[in-house]
VOBA-1610 file (N, C-alpha, C; in pm, whole numbers, padded with zeros to 5 digits, always signed):
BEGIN
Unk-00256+02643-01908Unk-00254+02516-01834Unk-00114+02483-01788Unk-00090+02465-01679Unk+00014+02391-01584Unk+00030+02262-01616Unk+00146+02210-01642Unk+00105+02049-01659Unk+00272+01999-01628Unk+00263+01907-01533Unk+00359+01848-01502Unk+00419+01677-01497Unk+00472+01600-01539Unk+00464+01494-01612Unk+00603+01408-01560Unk+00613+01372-01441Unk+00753+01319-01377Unk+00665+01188-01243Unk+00810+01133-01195Unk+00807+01026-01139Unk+00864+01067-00975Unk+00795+01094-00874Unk+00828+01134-00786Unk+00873+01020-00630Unk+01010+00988-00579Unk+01002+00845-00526Unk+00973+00734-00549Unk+00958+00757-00705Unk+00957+00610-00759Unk+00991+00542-00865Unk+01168+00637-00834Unk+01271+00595-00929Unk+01348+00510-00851Unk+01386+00424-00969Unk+01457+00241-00906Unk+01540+00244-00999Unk+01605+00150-00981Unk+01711+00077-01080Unk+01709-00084-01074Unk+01681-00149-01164Unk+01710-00308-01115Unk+01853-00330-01162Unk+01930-00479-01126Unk+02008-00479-01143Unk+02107-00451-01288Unk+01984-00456-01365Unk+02045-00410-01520Unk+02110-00277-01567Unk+02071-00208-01484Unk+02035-00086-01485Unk+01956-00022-01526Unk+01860-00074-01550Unk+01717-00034-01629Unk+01642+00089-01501Unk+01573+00178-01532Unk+01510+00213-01456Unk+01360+00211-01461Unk+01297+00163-01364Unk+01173+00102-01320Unk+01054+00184-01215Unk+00958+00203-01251Unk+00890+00265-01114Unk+00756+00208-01133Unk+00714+00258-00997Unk+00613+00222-00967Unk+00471+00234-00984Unk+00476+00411-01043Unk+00363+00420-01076Unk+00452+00573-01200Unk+00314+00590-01261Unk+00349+00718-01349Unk+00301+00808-01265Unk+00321+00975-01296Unk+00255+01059-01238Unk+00218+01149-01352Unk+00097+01217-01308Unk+00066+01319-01412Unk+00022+01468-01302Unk+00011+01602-01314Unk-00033+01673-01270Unk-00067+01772-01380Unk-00210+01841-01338Unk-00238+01952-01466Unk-00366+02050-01410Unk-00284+02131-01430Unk-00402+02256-01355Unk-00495+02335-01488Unk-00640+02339-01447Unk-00697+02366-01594Unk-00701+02556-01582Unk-00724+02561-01735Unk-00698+02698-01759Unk-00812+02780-01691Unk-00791+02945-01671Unk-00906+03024-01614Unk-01020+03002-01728Unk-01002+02957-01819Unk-01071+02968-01917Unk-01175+02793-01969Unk-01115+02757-01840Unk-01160+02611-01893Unk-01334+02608-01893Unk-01382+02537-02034Unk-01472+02539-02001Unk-01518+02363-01946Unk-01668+02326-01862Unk-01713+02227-01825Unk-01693+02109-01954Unk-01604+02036-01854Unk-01586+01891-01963Unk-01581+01773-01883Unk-01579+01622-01903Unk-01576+01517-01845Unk-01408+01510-01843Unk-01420+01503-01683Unk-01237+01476-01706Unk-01193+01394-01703Unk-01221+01265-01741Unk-01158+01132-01836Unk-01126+01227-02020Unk-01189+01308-02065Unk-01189+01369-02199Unk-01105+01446-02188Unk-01091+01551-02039Unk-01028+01661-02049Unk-00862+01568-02026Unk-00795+01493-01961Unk-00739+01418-01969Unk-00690+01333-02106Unk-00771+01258-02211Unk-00748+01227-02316Unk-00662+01284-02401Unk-00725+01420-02359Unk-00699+01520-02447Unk-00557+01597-02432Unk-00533+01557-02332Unk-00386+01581-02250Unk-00262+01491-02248Unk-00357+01388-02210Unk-00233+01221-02240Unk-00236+01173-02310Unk-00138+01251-02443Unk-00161+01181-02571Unk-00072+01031-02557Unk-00109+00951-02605Unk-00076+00810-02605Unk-00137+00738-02536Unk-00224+00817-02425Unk-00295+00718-02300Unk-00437+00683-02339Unk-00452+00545-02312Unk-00595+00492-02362Unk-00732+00538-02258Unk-00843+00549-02362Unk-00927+00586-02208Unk-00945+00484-02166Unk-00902+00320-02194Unk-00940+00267-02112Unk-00837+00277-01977Unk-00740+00329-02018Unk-00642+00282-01871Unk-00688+00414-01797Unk-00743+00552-01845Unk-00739+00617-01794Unk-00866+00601-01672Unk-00974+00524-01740Unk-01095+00487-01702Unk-01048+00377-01578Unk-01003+00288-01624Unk-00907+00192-01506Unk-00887+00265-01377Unk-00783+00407-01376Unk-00744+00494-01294Unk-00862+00572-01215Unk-00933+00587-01289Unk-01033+00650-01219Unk-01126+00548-01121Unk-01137+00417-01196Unk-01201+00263-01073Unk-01095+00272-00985Unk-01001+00298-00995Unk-00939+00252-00856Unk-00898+00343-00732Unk-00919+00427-00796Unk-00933+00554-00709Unk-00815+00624-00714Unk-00796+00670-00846Unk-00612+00682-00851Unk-00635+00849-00942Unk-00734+00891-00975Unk-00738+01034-01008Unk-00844+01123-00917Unk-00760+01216-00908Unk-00777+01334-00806Unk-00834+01468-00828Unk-00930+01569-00826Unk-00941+01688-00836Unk-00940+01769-00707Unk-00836+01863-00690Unk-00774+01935-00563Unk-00794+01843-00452Unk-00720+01690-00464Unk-00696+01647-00357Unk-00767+01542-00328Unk-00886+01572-00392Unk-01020+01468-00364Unk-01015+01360-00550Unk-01044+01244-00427Unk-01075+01091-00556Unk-01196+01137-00666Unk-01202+01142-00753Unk-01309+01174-00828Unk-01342+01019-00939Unk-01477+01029-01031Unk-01440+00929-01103Unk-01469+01026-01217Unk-01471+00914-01374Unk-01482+00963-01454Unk-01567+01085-01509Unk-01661+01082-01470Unk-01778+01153-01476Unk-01761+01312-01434Unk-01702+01314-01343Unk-01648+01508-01262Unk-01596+01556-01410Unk-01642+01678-01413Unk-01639+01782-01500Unk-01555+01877-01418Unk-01486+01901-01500Unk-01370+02007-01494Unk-01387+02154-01455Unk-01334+02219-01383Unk-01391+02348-01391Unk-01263+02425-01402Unk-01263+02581-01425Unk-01126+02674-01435Unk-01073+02666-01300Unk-00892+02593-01303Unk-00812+02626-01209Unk-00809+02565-01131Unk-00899+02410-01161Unk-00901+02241-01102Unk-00747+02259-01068Unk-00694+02122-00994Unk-00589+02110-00957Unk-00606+01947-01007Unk-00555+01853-01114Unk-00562+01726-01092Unk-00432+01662-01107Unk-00479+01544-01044Unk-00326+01448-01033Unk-00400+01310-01100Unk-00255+01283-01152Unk-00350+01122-01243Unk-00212+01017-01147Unk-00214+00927-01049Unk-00127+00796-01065Unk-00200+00731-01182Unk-00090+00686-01268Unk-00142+00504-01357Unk-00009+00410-01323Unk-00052+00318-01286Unk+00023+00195-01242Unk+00092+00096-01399Unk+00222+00169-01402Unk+00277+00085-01495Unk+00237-00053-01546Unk+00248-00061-01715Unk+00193-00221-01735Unk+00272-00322-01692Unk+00187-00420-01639Unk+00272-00567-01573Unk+00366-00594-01672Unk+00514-00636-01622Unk+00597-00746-01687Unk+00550-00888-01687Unk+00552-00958-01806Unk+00574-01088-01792Unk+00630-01129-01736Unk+00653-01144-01572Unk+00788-01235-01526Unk+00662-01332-01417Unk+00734-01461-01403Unk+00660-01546-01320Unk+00689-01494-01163Unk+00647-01487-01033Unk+00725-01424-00931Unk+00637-01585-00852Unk+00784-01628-00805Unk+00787-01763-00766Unk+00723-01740-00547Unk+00623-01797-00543Unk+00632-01741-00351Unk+00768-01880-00300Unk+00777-01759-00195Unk+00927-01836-00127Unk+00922-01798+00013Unk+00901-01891+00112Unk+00906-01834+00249Unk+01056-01795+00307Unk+01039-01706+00271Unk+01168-01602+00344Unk+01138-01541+00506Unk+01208-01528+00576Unk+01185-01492+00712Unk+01161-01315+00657Unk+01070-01251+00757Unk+01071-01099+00766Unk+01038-01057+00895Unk+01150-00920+00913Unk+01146-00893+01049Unk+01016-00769+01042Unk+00899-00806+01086Unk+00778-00748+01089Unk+00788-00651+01214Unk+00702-00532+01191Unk+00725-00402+01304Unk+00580-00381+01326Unk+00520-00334+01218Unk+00381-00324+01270Unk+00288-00426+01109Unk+00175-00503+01106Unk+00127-00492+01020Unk-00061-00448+01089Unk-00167-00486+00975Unk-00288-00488+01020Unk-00345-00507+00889Unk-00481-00485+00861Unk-00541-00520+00751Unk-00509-00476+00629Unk-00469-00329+00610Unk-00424-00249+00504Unk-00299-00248+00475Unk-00191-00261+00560Unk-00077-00214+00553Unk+00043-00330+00664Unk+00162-00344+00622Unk+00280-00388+00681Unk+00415-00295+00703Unk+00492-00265+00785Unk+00595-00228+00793Unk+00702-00322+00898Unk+00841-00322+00748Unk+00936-00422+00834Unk+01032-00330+00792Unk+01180-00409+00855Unk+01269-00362+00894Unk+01385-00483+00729Unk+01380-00381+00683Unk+01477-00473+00574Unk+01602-00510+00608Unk+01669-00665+00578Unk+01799-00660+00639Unk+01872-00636+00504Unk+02037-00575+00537Unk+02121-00553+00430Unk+02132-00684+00349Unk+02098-00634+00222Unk+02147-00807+00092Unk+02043-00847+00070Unk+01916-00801+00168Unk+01786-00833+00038Unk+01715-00760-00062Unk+01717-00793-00183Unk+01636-00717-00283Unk+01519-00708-00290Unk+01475-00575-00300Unk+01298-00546-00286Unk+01236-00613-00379Unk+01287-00621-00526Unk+01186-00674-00616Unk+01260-00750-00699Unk+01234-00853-00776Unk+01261-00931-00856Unk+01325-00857-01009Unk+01445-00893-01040Unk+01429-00783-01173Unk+01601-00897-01216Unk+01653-00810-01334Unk+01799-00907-01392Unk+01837-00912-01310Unk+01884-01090-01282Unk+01987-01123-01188Unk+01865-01155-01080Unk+01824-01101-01014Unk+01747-01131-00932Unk+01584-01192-00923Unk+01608-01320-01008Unk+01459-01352-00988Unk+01362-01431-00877Unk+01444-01453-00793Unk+01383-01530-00678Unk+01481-01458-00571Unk+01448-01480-00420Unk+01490-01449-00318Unk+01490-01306-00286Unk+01402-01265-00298Unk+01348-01106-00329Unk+01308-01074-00200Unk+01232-00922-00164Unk+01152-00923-00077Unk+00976-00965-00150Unk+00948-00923-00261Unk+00820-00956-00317Unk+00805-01082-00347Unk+00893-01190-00362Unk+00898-01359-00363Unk+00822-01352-00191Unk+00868-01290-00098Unk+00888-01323+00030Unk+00714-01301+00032Unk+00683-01154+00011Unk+00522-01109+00017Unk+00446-01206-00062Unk+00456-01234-00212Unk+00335-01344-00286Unk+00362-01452-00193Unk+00452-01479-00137Unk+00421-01598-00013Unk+00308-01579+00093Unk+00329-01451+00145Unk+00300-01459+00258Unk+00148-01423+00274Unk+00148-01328+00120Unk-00035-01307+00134Unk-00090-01344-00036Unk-00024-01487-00052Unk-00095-01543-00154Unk-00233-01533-00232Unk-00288-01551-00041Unk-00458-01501-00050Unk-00531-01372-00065Unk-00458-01258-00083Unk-00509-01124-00083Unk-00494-01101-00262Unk-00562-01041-00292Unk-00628-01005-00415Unk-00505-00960-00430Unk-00462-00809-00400Unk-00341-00758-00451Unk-00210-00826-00476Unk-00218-00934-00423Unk-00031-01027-00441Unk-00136-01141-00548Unk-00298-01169-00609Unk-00315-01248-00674Unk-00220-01274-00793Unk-00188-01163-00858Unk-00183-01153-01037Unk-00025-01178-01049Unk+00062-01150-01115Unk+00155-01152-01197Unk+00268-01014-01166Unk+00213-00967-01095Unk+00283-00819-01046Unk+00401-00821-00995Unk+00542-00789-01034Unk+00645-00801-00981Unk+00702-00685-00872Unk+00605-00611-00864Unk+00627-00482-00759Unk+00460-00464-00656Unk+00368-00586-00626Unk+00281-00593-00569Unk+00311-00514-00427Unk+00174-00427-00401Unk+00198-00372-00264Unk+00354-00248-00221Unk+00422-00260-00346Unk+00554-00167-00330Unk+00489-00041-00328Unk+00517+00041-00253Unk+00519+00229-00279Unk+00644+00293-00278Unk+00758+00234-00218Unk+00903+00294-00205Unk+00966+00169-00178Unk+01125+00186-00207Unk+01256+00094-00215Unk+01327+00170-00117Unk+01390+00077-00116Unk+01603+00119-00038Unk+01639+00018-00120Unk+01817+00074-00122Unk+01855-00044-00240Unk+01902-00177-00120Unk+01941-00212-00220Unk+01976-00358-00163Unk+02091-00381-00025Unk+02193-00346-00048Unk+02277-00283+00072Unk+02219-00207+00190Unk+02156-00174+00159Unk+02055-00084+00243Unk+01975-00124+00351Unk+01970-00079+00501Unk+01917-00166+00594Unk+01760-00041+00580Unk+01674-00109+00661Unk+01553-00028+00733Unk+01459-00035+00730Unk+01346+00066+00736Unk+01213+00073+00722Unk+01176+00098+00597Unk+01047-00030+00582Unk+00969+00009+00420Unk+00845-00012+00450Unk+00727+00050+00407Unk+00581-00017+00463Unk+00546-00024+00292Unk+00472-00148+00316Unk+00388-00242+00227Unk+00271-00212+00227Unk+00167-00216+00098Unk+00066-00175+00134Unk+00000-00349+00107Unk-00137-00405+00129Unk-00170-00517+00139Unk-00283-00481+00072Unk-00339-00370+00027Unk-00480-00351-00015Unk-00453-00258-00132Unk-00550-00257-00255Unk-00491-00151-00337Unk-00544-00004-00273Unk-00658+00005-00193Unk-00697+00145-00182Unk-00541+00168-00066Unk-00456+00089+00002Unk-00374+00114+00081Unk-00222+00198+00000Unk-00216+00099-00136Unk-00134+00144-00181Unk-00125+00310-00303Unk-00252+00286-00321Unk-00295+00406-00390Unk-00267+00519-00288Unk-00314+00542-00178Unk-00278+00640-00040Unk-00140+00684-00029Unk-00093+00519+00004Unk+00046+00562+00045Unk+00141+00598-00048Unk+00112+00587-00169Unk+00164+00639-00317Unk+00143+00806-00374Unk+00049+00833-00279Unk-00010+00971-00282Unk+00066+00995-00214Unk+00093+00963-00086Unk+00184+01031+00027Unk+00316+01064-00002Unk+00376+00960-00110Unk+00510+00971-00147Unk+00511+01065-00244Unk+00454+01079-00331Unk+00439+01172-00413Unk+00426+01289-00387Unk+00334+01343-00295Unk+00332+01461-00247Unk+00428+01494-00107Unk+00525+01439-00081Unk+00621+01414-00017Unk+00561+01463+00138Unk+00484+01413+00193Unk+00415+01429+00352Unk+00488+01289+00438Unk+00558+01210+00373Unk+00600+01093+00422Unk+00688+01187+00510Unk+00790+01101+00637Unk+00869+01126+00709Unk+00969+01050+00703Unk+01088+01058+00649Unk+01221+00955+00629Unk+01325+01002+00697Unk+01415+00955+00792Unk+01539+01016+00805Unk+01601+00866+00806Unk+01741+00861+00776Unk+01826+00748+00731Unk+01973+00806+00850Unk+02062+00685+00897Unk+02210+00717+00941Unk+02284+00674+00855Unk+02383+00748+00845Unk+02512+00715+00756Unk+02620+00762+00837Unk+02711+00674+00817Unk+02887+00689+00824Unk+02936+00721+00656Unk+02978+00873+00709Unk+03019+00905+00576Unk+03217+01009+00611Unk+03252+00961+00531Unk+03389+00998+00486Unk+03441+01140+00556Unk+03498+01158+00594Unk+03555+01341+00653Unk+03509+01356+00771Unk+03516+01496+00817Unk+03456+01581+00898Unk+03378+01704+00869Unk+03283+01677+00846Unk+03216+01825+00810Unk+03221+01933+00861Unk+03211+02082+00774Unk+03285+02176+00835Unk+03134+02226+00916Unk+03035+02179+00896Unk+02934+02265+00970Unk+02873+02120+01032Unk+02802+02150+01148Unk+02734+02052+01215Unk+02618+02037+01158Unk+02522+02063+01079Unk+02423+02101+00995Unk+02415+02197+00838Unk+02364+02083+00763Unk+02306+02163+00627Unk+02206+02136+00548Unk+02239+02134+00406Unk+02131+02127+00285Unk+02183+02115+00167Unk+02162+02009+00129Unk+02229+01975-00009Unk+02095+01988-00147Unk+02159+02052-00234Unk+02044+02101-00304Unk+02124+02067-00462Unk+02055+02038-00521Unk+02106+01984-00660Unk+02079+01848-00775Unk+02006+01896-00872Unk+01943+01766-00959Unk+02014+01692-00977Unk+01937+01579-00935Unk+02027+01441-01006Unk+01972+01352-01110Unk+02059+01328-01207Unk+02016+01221-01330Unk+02114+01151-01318Unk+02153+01069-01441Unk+02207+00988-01504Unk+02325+01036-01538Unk+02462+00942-01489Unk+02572+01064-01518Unk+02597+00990-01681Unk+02617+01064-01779Unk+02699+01076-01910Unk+02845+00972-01940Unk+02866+00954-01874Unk+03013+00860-01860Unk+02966+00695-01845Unk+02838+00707-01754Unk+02803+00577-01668Unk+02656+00605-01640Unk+02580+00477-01778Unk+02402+00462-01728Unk+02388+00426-01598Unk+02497+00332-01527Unk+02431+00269-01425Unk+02465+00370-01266Unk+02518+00489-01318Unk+02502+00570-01131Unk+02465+00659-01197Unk+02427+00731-01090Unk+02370+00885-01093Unk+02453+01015-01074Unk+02446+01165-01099Unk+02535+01219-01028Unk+02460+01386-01038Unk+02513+01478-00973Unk+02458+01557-00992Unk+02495+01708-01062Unk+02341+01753-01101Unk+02362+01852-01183Unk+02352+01975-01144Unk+02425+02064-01076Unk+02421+02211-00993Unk+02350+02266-01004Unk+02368+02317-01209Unk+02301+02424-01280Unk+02115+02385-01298Unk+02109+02252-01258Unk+02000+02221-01304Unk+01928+02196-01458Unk+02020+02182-01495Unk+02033+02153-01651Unk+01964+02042-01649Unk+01964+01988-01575Unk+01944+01812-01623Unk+01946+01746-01532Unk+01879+01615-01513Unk+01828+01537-01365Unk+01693+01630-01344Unk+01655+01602-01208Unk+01574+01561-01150Unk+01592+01679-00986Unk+01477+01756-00950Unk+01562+01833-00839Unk+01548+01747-00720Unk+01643+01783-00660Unk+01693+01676-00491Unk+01678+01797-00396Unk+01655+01752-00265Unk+01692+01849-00154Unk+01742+01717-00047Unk+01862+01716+00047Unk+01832+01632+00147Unk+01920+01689+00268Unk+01845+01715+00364Unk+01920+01805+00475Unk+01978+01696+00542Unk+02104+01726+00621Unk+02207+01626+00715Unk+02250+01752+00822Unk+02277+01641+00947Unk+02288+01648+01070Unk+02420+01556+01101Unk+02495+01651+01164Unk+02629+01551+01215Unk+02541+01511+01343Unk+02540+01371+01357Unk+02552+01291+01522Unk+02646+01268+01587Unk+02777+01259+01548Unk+02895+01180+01628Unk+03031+01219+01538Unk+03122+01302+01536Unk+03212+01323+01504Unk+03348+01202+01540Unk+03401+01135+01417Unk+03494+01012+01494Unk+03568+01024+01411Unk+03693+01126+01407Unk+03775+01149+01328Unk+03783+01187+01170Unk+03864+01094+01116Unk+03797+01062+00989Unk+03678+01002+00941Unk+03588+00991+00976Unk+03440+00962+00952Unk+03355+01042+01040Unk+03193+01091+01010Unk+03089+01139+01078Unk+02987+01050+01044Unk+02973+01015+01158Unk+02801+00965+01136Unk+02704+01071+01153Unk+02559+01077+01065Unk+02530+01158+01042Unk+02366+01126+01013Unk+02284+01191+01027Unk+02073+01194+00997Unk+02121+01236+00887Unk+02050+01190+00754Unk+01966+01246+00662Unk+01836+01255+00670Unk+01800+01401+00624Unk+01602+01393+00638Unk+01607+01383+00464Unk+01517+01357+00412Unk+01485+01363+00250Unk+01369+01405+00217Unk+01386+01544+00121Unk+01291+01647+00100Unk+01207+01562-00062Unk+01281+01534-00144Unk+01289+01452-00224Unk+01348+01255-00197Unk+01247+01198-00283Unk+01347+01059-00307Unk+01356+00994-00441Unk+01497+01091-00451Unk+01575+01049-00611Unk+01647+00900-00590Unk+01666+00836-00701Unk+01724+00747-00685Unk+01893+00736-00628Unk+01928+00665-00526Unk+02041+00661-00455Unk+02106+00824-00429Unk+01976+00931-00403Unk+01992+01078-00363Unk+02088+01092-00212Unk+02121+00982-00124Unk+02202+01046-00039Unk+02308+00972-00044Unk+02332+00905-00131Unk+02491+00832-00139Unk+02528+00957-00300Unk+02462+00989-00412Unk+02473+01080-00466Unk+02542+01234-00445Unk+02454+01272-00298Unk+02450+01412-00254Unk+02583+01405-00168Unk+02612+01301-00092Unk+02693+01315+00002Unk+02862+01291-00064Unk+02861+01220-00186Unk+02962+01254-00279Unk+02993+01391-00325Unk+02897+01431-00376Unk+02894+01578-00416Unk+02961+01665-00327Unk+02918+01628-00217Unk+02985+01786-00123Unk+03130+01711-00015Unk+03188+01605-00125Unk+03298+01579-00004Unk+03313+01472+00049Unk+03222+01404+00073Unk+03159+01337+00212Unk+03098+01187+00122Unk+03154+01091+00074Unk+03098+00940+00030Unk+03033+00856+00157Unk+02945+00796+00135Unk+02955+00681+00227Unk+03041+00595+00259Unk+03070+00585+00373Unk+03188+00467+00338Unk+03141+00344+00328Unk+03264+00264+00239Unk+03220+00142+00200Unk+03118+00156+00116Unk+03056+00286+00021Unk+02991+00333-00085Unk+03111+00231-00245Unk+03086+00110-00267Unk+03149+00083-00381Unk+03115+00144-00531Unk+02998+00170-00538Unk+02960+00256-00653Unk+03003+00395-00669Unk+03027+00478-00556Unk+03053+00613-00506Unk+03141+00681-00463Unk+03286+00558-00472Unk+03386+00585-00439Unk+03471+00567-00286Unk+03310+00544-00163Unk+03351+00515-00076Unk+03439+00412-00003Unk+03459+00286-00104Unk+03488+00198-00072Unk+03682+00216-00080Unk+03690+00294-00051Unk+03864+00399-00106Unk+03895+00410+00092Unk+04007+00438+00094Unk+04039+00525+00223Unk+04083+00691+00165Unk+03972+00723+00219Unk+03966+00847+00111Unk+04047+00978+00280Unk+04024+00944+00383Unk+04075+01022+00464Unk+04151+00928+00599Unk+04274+01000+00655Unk+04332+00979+00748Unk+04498+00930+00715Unk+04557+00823+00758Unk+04703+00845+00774Unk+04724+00767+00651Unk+04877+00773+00612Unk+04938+00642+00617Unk+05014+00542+00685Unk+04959+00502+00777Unk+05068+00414+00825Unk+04935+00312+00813Unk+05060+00183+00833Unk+05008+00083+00772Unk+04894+00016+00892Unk+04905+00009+00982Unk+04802+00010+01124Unk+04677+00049+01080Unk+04705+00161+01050Unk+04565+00240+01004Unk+04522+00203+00896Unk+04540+00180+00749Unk+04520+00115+00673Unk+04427+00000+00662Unk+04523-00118+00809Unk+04476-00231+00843Unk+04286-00229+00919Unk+04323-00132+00965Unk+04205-00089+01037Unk+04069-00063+00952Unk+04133-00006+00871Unk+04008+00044+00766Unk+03990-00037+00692Unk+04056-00130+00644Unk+04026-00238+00550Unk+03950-00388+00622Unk+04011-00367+00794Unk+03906-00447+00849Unk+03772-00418+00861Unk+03723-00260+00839Unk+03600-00151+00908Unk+03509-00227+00769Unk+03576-00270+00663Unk+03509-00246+00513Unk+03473-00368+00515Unk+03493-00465+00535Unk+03486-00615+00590Unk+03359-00641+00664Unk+03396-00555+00775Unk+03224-00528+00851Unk+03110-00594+00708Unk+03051-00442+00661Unk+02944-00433+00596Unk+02974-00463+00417Unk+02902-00510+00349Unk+02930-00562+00212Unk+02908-00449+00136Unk+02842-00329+00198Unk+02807-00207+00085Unk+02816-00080+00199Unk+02754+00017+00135Unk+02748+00152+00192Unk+02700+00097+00344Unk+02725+00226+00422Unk+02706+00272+00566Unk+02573+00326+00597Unk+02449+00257+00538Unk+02330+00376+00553Unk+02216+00305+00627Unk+02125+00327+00702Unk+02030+00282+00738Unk+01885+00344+00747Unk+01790+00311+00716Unk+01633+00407+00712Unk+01615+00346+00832Unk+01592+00474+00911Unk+01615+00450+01101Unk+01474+00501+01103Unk+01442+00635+01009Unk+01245+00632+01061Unk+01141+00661+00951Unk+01064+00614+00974Unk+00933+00618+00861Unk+00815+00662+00924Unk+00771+00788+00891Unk+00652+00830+00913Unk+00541+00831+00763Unk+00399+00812+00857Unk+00299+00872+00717Unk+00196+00840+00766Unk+00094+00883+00722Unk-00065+00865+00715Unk-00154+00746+00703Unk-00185+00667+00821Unk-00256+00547+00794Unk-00356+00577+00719Unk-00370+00493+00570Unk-00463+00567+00476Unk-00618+00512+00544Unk-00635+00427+00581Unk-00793+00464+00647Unk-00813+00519+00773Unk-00773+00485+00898Unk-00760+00568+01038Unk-00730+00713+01006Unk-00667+00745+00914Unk-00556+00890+00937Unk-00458+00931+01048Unk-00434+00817+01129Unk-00343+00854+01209Unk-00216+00838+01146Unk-00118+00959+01250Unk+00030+00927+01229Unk+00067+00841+01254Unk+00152+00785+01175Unk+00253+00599+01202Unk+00418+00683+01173Unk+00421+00687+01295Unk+00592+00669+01279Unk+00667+00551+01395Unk+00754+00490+01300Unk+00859+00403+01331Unk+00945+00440+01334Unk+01068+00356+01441Unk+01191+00379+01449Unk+01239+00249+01475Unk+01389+00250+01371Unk+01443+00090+01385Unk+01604+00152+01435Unk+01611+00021+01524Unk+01779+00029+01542Unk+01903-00015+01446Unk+02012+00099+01460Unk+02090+00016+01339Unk+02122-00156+01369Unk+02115-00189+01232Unk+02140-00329+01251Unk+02279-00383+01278Unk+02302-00505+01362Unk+02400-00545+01454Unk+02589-00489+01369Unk+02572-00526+01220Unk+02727-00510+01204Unk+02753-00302+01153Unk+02627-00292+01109Unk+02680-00111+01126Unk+02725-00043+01244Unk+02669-00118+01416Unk+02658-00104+01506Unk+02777-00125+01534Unk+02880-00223+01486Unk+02986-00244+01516Unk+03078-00172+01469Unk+03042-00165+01349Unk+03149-00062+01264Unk+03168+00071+01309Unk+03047+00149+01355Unk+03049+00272+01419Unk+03110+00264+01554Unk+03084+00150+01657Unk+03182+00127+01779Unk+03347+00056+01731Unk+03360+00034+01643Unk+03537+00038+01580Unk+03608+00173+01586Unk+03478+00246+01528Unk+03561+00344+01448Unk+03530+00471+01651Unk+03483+00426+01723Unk+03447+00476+01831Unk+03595+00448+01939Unk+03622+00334+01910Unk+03735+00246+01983Unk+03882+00321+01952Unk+03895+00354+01805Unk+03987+00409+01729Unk+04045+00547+01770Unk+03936+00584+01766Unk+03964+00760+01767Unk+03994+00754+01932Unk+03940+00744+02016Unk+03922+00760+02156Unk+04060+00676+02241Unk+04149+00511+02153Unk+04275+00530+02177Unk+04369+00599+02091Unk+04337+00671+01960Unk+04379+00715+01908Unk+04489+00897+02015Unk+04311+00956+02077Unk+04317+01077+02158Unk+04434+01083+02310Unk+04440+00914+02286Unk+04500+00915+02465Unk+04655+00875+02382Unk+04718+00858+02273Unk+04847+00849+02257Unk+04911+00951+02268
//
């Protein structure tokens, strides 16, 4: 038996540094030898600690799978099944207060929402942050939908950006919506690419950054990565130079994986911080002169934006009932826009001295 037992895109951090997700994952392929069993049992028998009632739960909601397909309790197992279990972490006690917050909405409809997050709002309620959230914003807005009824401090969530972080996130509004689009992330069919202004000049116009990331040893609260693969979590996230501007490149990330803070992580690793990355070192003048002009310049560039240089510019995936493709595209938001035409202004009177 195959059996695999990890959290795929739906590693978080709240502000404590606690780490939080969204759902569990389970995967387990049965032996050539398996014989016919109820796979709520064959499962039991696998997830030690897991109750059948939650497992039974998982199976009402349509959250266990045999090769792909929803099954319920009752499907019997056969040799060389393929199953996947989501279970939806137990609720926190926290009250989640509704608060009409403005949201810049892109597409919604019955199942599903996608907006455009602005930098400085937090997705979910957690230390430090118990009101003024984006999920304060949602139990507002669909009070009346079953799924924002209960006590849930991550209602309708399938994926984050952190807080600094501008872009696209889609919401699910229904649980069979979020169960889907939780599948999608998991089995990584989603479509993400993000822009960043990051530190240097890269020596290739295109690559691939490959390397697990965990928890660095020095410091619970960042991440960093592990080459050998010893430890962490595996990452892949390919980058694309767009715009060469001296000391800085703006640049696409696509994400093969989504580890927690995996391209402010990766892009440290090989050289290259975000700038204005304060956790990551970016927030340094890590390249270009000394003279004091320049200096001035960069310390005005950092002023711009309150955190890293990154934006989720597109989101693709699978409308879970239609099956059509949904891809979005957002523009960077107004002060990254500026910061990248500074640093555009710079170099270009920089070229004519």
């Amino acid at each position: 038996m195959i059996e695999d037992n990890y959290n795929e895109d739906a590693d978080e951090l709240d502000d404590s540094g606690e780490e939080i997700t969204q759902f569990e994952h389970y995967r387990f392929t049965a032996d050539p030898g398996q014989g016919l069993l109820r796979i709520d049992k064959f499962l039991a028998n696998r997830m030690l600690g897991t109750s059948r009632n939650r497992i039974q739960a998982a199976a009402d909601s349509g959250s266990i799978f045999a090769n792909g397909n929803v099954v319920k309790c009752n499907y019997r197992i056969k040799p060389g099944d393929e199953i996947t279990v989501m279970l939806d972490y137990p609720r926190r006690e926290l009250r989640i207060i509704p608060e009409d917050i403005p949201l810049d909405v892109v597409f919604e409809d019955e199942q599903l929402m996608v907006i455009n997050k602005p930098v400085g709002l937090v997705v979910h309620p957690g230390h430090g942050n118990y009101s003024g959230t984006l999920v304060n914003a949602l139990v507002f807005k669909y009070q009346n939908l079953e799924l924002y009824g209960g006590n849930d401090p991550r209602p309708g969530l399938v994926h984050r950006i952190d807080k600094n972080t501008s872009g696209l996130l889609v919401i699910a509004k229904t649980e069979l919506a979020k169960i889907n689009l939780a599948l999608q992330f998991f089995n990584k069919t989603t479509k993400r690419r993000y822009v960043a202004l990051v530190w240097g000049n890269l020596a290739q116009d295109e690559g691939t950054i490959v390397g697990n990331i965990g928890r660095s040893a020095k410091n619970r609260q960042v991440f960093t990565v592990f080459p050998e693969g010893e430890s962490g979590k595996p990452a892949v996230t390919h980058y694309r130079v767009l715009e060469r501007l001296g000391y800085v490149n703006l640049v696409e990330c696509i994400l093969e994986t989504g580890r927690t803070h995996q391209i402010r992580v990766h892009m440290k690793y090989i050289g290259h911080p975000l700038f204005n990355d304060d956790v990551y070192g970016g927030n340094q003048i890590l390249k270009g002169t000394t003279f004091t002009k320049y200096r001035q310049f960069v310390e005005n560039c950092f002023k711009l934006i309150p955190g890293q240089a990154l934006h989720a510019k597109i989101l693709g995936f699978e409308h879970p009932v239609t099956k059509n493709e949904l891809i979005f595209d957002s523009e960077l938001p107004s002060k990254l826009e500026e910061l990248v035409n500074k640093w555009r202004t710079y170099i270009s009177n920089r070229e004519l001295d």
